[in-house]
NUZA-951825 format. One record per residue (C-alpha): x, y, z; residue in one letter. Coordinates in steps of 0.25 Angstrom, whole numbers, plus 5000, padded with zeros to 4 digits. Each point is the difference from the previous one (the first is absolute). Example, Ala and Ser with C-alpha at 12.3 -4.5 7.8 and 13.67 -1.06 7.14 Angstrom:
<sites>
<xx = 5049&yy = 4982&zz = 5031&r = a> .
<xx = 5006&yy = 5014&zz = 4998&r = s> .
</sites>
This chain:
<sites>
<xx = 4969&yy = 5076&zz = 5051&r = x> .
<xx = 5011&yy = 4989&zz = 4998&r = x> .
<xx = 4993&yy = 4994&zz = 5012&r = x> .
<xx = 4986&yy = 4998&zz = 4994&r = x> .
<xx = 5005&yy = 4997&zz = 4985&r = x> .
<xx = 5006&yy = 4988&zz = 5006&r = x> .
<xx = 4986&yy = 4997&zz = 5008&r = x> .
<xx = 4992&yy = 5001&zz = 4986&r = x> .
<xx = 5011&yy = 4990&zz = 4995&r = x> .
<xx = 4999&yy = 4991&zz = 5011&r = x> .
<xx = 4984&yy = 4998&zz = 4999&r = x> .
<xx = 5000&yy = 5000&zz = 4985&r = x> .
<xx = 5009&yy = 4987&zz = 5003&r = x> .
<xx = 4989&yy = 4995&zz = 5010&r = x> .
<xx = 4988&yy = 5003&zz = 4993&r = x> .
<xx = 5006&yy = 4993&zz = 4987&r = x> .
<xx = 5005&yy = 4987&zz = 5009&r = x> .
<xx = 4987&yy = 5000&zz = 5006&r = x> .
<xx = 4993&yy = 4999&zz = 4987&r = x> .
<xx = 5010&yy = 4991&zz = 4996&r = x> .
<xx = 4996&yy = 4990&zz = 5011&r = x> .
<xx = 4987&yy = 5002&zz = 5002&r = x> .
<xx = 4992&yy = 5004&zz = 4987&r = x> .
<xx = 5009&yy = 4993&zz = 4988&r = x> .
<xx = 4998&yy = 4986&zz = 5002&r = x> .
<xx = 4983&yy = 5004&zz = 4997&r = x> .
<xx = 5005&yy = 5008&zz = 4986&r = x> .
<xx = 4994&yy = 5009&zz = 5002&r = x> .
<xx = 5003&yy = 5014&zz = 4993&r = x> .
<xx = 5014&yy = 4993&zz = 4996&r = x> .
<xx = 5005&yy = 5015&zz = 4994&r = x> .
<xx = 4998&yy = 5005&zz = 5013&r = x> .
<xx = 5012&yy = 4991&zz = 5004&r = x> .
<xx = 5007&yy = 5004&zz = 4988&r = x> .
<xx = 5000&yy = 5016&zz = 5006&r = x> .
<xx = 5004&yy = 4995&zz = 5013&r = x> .
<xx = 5010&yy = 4993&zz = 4996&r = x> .
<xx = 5006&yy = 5012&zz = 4992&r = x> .
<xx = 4999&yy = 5010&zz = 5012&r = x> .
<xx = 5006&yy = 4989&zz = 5009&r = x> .
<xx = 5012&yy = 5002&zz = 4991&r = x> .
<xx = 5001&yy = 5013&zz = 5001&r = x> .
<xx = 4997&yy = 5001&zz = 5014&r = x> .
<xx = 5012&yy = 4992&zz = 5002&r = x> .
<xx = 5008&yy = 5009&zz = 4990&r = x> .
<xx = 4997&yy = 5013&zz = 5007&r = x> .
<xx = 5003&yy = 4994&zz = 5014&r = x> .
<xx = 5016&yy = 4996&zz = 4994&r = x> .
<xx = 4999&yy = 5015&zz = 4996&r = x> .
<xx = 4996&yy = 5006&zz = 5013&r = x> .
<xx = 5011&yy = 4989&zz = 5007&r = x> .
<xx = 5011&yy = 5007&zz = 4991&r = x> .
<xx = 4996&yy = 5016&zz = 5002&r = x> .
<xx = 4999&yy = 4995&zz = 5017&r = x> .
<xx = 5013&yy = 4993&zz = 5000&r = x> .
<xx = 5006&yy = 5012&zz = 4993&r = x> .
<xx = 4995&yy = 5008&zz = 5012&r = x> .
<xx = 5004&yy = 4992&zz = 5011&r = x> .
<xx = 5015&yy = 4998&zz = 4993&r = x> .
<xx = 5003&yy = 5016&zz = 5001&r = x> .
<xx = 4994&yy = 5002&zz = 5013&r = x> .
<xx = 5008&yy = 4990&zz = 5004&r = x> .
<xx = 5012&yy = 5006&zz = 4994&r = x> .
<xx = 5010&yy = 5011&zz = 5003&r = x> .
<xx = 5012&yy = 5005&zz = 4995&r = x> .
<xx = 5008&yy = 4988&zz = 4997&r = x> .
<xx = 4990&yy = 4994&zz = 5011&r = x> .
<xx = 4993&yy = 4988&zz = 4998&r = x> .
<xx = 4994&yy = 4989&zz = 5010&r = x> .
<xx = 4998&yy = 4988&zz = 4991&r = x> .
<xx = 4999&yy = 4991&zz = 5011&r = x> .
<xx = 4988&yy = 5007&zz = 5006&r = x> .
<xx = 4993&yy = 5003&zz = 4985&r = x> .
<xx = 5002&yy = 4984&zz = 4998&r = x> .
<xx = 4995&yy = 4998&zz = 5013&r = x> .
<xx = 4988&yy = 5008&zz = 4999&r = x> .
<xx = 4994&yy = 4993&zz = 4986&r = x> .
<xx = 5003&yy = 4987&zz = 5007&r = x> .
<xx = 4990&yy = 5005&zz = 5010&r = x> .
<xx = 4992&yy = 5007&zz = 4989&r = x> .
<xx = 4998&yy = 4985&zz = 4993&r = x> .
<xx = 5002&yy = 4988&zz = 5007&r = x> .
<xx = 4990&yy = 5003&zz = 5013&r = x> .
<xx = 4988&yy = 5002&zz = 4989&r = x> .
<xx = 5005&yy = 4988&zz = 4993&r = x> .
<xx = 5004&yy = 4991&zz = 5011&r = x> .
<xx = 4984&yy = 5001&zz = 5005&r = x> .
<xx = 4994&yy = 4998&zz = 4984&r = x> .
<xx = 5008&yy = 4986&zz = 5000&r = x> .
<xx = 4997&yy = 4998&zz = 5016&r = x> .
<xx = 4985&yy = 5002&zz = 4996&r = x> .
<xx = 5001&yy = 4992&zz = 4986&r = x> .
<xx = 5006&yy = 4989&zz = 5008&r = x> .
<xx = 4988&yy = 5000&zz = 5011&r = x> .
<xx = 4990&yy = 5002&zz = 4989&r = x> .
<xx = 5004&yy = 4989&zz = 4993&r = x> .
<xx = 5002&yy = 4992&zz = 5013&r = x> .
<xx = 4986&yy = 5001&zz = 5005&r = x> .
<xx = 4995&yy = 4996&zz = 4986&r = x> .
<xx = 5007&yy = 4988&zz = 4999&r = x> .
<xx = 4999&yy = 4997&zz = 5015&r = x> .
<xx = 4986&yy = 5001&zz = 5000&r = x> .
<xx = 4993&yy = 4996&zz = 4986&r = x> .
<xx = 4995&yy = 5013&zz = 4995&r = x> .
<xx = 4998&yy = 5002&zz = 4988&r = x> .
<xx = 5012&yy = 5002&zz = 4991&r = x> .
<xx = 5007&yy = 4989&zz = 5006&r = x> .
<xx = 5000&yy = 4990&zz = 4989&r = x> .
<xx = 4996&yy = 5011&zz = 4988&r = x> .
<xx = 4991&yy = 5012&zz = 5000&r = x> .
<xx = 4994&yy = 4998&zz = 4985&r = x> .
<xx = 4987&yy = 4996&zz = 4999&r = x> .
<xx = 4994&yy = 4995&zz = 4987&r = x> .
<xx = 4992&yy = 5013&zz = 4999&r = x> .
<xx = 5012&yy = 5008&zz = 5001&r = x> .
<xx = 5005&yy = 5006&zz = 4987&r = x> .
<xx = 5014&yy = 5004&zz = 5006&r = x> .
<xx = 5007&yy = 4998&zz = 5013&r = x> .
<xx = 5013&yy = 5008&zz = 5003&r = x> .
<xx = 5005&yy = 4990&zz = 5009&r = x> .
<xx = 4999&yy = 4984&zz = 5000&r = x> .
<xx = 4999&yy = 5000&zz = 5015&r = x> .
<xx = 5006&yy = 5006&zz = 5013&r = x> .
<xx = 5014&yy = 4995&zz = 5001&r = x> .
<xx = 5013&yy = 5005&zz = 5008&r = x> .
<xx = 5011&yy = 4997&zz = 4992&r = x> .
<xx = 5014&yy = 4997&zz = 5011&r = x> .
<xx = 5010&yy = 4998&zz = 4988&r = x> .
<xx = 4996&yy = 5015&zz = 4997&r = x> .
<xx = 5000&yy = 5004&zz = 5014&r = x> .
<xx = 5015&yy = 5005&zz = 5002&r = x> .
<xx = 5001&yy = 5006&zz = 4986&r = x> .
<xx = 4987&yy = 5008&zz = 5005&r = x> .
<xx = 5006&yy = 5003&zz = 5013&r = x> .
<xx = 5013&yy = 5006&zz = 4995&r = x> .
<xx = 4994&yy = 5008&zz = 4988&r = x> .
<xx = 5008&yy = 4991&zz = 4990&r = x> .
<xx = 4989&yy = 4995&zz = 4992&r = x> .
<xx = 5003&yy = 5010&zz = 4990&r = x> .
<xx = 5016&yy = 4997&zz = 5000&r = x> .
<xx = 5000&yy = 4986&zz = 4999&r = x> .
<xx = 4993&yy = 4988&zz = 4995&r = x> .
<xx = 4985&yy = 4997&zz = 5006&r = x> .
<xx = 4988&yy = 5010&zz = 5005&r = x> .
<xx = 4993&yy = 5005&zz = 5009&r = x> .
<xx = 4986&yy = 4994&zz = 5009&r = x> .
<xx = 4992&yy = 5000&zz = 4991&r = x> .
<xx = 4989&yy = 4999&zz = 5008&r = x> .
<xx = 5005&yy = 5015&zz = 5004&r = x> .
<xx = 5003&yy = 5004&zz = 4984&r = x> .
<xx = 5001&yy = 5015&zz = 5003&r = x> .
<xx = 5012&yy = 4998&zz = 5009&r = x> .
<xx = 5007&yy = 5000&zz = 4984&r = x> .
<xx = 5002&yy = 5014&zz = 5001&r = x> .
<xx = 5007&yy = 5003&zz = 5013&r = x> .
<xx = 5014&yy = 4992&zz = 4996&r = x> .
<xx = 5001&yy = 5009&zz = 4988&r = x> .
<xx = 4997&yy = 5012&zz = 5010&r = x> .
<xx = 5010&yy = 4995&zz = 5011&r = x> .
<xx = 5012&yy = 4997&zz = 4989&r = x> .
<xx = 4999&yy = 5014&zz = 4994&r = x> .
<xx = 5000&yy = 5007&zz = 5015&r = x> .
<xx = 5015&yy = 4992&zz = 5002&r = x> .
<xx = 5004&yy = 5004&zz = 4985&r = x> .
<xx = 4997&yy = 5016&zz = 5003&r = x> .
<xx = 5007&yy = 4997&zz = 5014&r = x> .
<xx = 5014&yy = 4995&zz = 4993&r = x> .
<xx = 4997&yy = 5011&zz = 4990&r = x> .
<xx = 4998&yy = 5009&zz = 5009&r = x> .
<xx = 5012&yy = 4996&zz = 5010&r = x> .
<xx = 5010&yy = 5002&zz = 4987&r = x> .
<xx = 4994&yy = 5014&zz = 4995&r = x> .
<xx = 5001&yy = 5006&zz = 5016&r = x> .
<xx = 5012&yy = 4992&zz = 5004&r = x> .
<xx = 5008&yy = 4995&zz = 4988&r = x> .
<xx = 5000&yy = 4986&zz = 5006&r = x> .
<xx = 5005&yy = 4991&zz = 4990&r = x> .
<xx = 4994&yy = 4987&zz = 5008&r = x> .
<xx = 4985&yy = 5007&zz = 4999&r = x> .
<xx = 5004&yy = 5001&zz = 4986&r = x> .
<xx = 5003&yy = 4986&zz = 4998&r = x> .
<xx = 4989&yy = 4995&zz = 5006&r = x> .
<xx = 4991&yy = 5008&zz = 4991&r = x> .
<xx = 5007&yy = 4994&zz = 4989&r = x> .
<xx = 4996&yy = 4987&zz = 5007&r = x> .
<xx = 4986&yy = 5002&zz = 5000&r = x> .
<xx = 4998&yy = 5004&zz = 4987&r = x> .
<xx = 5007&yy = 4988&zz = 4996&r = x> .
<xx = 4992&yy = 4991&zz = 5007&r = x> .
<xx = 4985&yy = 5008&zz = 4995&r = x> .
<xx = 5006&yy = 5000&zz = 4986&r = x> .
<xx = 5002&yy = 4983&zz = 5002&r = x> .
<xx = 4989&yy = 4998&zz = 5008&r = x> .
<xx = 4991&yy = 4990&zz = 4996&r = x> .
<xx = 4985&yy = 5002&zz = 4994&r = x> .
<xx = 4994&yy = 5011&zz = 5007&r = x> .
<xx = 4986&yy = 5004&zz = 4999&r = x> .
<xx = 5008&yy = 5015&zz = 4995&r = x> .
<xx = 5015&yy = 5000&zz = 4997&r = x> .
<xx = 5007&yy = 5008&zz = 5008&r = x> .
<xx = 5003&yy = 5010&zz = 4989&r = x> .
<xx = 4987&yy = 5004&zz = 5000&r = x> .
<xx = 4999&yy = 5003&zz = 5015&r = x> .
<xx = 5011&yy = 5007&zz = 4998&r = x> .
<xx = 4995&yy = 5009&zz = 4991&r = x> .
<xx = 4987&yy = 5001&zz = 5007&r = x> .
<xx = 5005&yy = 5002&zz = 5014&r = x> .
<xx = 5013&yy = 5006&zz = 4996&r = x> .
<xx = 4990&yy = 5012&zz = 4992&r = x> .
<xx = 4993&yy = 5004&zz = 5016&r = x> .
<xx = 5013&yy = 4998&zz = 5007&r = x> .
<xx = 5007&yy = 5011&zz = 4989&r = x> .
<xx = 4987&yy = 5008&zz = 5000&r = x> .
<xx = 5001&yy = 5000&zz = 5016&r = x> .
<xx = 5014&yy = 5005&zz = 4999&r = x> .
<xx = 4997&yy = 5010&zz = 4992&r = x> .
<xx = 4986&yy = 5005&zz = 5005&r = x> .
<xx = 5004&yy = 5012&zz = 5004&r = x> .
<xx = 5002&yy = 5005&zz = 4988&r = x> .
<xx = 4989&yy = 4993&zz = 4994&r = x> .
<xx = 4991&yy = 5005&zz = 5007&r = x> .
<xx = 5002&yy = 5013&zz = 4993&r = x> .
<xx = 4996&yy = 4994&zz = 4986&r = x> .
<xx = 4988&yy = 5005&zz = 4993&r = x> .
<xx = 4990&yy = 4992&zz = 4998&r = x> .
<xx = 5000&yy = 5001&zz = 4985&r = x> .
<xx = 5012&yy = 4995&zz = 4999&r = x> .
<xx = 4997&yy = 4988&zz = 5011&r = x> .
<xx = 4988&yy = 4996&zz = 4989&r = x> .
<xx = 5008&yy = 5001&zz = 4988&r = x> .
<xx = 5010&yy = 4990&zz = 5005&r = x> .
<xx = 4987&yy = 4990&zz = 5003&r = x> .
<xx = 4995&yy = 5003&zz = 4988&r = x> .
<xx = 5013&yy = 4995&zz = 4993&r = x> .
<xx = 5000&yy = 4989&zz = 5010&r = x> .
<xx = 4986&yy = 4997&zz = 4994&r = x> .
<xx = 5005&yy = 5000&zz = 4985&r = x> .
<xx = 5012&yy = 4990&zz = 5005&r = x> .
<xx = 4989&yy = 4989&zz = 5005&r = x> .
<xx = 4992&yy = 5002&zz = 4990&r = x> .
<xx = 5011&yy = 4998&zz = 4990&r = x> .
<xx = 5005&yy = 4989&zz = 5007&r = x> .
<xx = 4986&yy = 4993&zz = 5001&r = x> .
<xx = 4994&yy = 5001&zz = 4986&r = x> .
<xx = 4987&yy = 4996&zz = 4999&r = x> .
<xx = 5003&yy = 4992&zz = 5015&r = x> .
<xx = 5002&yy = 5011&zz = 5009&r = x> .
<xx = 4986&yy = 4997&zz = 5009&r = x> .
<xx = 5004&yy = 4984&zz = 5000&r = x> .
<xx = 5013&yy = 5002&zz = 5004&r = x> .
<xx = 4996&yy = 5012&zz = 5012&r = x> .
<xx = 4992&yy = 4989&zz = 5007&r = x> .
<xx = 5014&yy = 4993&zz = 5002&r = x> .
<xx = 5012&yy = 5008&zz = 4996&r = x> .
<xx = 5008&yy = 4988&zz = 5006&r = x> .
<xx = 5004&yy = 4989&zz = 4988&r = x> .
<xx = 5007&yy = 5004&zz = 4988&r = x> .
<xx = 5009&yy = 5012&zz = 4999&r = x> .
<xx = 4990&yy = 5007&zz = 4992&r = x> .
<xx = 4993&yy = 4998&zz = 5012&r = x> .
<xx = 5010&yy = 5004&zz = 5008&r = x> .
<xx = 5002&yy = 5013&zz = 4991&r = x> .
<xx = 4987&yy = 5003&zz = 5002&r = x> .
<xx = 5001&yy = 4999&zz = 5017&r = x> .
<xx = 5013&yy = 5011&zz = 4998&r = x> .
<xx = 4992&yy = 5008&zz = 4991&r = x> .
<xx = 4985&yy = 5000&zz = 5009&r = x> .
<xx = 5010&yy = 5002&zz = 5013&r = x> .
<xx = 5004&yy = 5013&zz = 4993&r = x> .
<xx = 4986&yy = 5005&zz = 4999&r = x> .
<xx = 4998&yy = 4996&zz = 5015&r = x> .
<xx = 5013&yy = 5006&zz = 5005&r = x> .
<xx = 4996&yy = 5014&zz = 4991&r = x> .
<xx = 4987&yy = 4998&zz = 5010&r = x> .
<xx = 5007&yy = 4998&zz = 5013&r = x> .
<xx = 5007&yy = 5012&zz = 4997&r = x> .
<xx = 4988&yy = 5009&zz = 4996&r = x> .
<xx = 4992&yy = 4993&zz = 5013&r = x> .
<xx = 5009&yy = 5001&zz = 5009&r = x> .
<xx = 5002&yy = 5016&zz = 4999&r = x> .
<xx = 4986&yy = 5000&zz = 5006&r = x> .
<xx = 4995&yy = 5001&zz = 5013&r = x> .
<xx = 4996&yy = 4987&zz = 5005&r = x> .
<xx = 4984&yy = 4997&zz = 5000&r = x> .
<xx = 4993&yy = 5004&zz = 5012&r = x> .
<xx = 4986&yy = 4996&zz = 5005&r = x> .
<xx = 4997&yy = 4986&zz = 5004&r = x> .
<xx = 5004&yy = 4995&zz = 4988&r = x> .
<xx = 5011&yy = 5005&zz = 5000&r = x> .
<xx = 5004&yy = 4995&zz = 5015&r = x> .
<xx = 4997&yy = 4986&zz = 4998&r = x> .
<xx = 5009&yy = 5001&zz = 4987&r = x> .
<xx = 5011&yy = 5005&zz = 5008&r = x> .
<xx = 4997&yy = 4990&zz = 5012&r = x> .
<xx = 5000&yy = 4989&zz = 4989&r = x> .
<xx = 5012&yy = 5002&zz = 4995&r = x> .
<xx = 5006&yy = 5002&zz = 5012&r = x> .
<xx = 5000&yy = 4985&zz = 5003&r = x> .
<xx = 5000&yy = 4997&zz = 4982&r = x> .
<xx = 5012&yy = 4989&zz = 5000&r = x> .
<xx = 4993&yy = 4992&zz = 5014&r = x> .
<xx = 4987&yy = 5000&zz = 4990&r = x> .
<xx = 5009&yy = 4995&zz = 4987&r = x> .
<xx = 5005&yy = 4988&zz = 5010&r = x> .
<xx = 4988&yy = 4995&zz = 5006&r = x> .
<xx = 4988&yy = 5002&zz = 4992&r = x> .
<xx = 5001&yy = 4989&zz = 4990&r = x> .
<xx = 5001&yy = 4989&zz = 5010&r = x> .
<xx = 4990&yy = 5004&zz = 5009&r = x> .
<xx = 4989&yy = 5002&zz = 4988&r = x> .
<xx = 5004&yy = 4986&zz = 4997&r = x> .
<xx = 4997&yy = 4997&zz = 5013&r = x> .
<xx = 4986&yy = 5004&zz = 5000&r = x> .
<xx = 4997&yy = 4996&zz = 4989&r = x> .
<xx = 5005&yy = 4985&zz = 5002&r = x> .
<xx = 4990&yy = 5002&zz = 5014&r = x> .
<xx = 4988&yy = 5005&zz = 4995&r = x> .
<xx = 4999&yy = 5000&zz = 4984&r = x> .
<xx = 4993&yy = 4986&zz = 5002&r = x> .
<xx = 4989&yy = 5006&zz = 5007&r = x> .
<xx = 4997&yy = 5011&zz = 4991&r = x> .
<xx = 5001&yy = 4992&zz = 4986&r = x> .
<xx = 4985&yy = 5001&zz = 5000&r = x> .
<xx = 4999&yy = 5014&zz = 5000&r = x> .
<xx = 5007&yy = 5003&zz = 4987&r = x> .
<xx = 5008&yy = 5012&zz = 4996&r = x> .
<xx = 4993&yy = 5008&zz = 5012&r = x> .
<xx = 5007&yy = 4991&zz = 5011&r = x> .
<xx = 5011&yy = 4999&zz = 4994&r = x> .
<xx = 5002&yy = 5014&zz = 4999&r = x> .
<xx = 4996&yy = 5004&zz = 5013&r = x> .
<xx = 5010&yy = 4987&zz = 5005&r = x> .
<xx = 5010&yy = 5009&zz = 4991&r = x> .
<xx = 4995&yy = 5013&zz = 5007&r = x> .
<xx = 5004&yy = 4993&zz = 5015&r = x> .
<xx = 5013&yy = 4995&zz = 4995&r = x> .
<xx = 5004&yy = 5014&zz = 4996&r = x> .
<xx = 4995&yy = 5006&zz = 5014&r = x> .
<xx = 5007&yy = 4989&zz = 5008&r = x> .
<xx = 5012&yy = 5003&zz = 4992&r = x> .
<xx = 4999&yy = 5014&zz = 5004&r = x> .
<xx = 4999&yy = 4999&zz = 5013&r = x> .
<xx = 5011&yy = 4989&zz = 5002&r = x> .
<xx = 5009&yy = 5009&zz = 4992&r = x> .
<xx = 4999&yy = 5013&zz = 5010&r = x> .
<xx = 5000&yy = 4993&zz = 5011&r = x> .
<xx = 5012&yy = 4990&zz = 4998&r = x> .
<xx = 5008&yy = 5014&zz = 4994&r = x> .
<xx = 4998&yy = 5004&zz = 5014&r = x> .
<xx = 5012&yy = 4990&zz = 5003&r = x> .
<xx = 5007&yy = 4997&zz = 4986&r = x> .
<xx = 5001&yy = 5015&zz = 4995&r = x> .
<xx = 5003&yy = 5007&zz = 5012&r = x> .
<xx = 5013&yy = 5006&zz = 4998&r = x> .
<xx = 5001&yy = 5005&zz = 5013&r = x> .
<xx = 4996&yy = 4987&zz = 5008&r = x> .
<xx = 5010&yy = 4992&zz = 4990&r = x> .
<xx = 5012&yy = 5010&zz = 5002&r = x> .
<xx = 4998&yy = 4999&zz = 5016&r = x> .
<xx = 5000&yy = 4983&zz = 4998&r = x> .
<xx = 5010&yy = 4999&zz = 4988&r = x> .
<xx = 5010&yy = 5010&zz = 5001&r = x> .
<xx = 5010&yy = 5002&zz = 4990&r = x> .
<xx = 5011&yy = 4988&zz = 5003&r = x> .
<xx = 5013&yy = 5006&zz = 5003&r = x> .
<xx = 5012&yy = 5001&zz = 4991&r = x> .
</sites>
């Protein structure tokens, strides 16, 4: 079931981009953008959830008594991560490229004087962010990512909390005092890092709520289900007591200010009290159900790629459908999202093969 919940997240996130690129510059149905926007969001909330609960699995199958392999659990998110990320910037920079290179459209500005609103100027690679990128730091230090590739922002917060719950993890098994030192670290460095699109803390919080919910889902799995919705329903009353009167305004983009903020930890508990209550159940069968699973199966390749490779159909081809109105351009955005797809599940043949990346990166020796 976890499998397919991160599949319905992933698509949410496609379809909302794919509106986004395609269907808001007409403006039309601008509220439609508004609820997209908002599920994006928390789309992206429930996947730092469902990373917390699966990291908190992989760490006790990992360990034993007073046995733990950090090297191959740091190891084996490095081949999780970077694989899916390295092939978003390697297709960013060749998007871009051929753009540029050959004069399409986008390569001096992508707003015309029909457009109500354009999410980006024009395609551009930005080098100075490239190493930042590269490295996951983007979030540590001053700068940011590609943004030609924007939801790449997600995965520096995903990567930094996998090395925290490893030194964590290292000290509660090991009592290693360098593990918990560098956690100290860490901390220090998310707690005086610059700007972020979300402070640390809240990732924390969010993230921190799956990785405890995972440890303990043995236990939790036992709970009843009334208990599971009175705890949402006091999650409820906490955003909306937080929200006053701003509640739906601040859902669509839980990121600014800290009653903001407030509100993304309070909505994350009503998602985690879901997760817990879905993920007692069977996964869903049927056809739907496969493609769900086969879907999220190859999630984090589709999360990399997808927004580069929409911009690039539509820098090749929006000019020949302006004519056609919102039709073309929703058919356009309709071809974007397949192409996405199937670039997606067969490029995670290579970039999320656990098996093939194990045989051709071994875990280096210590």
């Amino acid at each position: 079931m976890s499998e397919q919940i991160r599949g319905i997240c992933a698509f949410v996130v496609v379809v909302a981009h794919a509106w986004q690129i395609f269907l808001l510059p007409l403006g039309i149905a601008p509220r439609m953008m508004d609820v997209l926007a908002g599920l994006v969001v928390w789309a992206v909330a429930t996947f730092f959830i469902l990373s917390g609960m699966m990291i908190a699995f992989s760490l006790e199958r990992r360990t034993g008594p007073w046995q733990f392999d950090f090297p191959a659990y740091i190891w084996a998110r490095i081949l999780r991560i970077f694989p899916v990320l390295y092939l978003g910037v390697a297709l960013t920079l060749v998007v871009v490229t051929v753009i540029q290179l050959f004069g399409f459209y986008g390569a001096e500005s992508y707003k015309l004087p029909s457009d109500v609103f354009m999410t980006r100027d024009r395609a551009v690679f930005e080098y100075d962010r490239l190493l930042l990128t590269l490295t996951l730091t983007y979030n540590l230090l001053p700068g940011d990512v590609l943004s030609f590739n924007g939801p790449l922002w997600s995965l520096s917060y995903e990567f930094w909390m996998y090395i925290l719950a490893g030194f964590l993890w290292l000290y509660r098994v090991r009592r290693a005092w360098w593990s918990a030192a560098a956690a100290v670290v860490l901390v220090a460095a998310m707690l005086l890092a610059p700007r972020t699109t979300l402070p640390f803390w809240v990732v924390w919080v969010v993230w921190g709520s799956g990785f405890l919910a995972g440890l303990h889902w043995p236990s939790l799995r036992g709970v009843k289900t009334s208990r599971v919705l009175m705890v949402a329903l006091a999650f409820g009353a906490f955003v909306l007591l937080v929200g006053r009167g701003e509640t739906l305004y601040l859902l669509r983009w839980a990121y600014g200010s800290l009653k903001a903020q407030l509100i993304y930890v309070g909505v994350s508990g009503i998602l985690l009290c879901g997760l817990l209550l879905l993920l007692r159940r069977p996964r869903l069968g049927g056809a739907v159900g496969v493609w769900l699973t086969r879907l999220g199966s190859y999630s984090y390749t589709l999360y990399a790629v997808h927004f580069p490779l929409m911009w690039f159909v539509f820098s090749c081809f929006r000019p020949s459908i302006l004519k056609f109105g919102f039709l073309g351009h929703a058919a356009l955005a309709l071809v974007s999202v397949l192409i996405s797809l199937a670039f997606a599940a067969l490029s995670a043949r290579l970039v999320e093969n656990r098996p093939l990346l194990n045989r051709w990166f071994p875990v280096p020796k210590t």
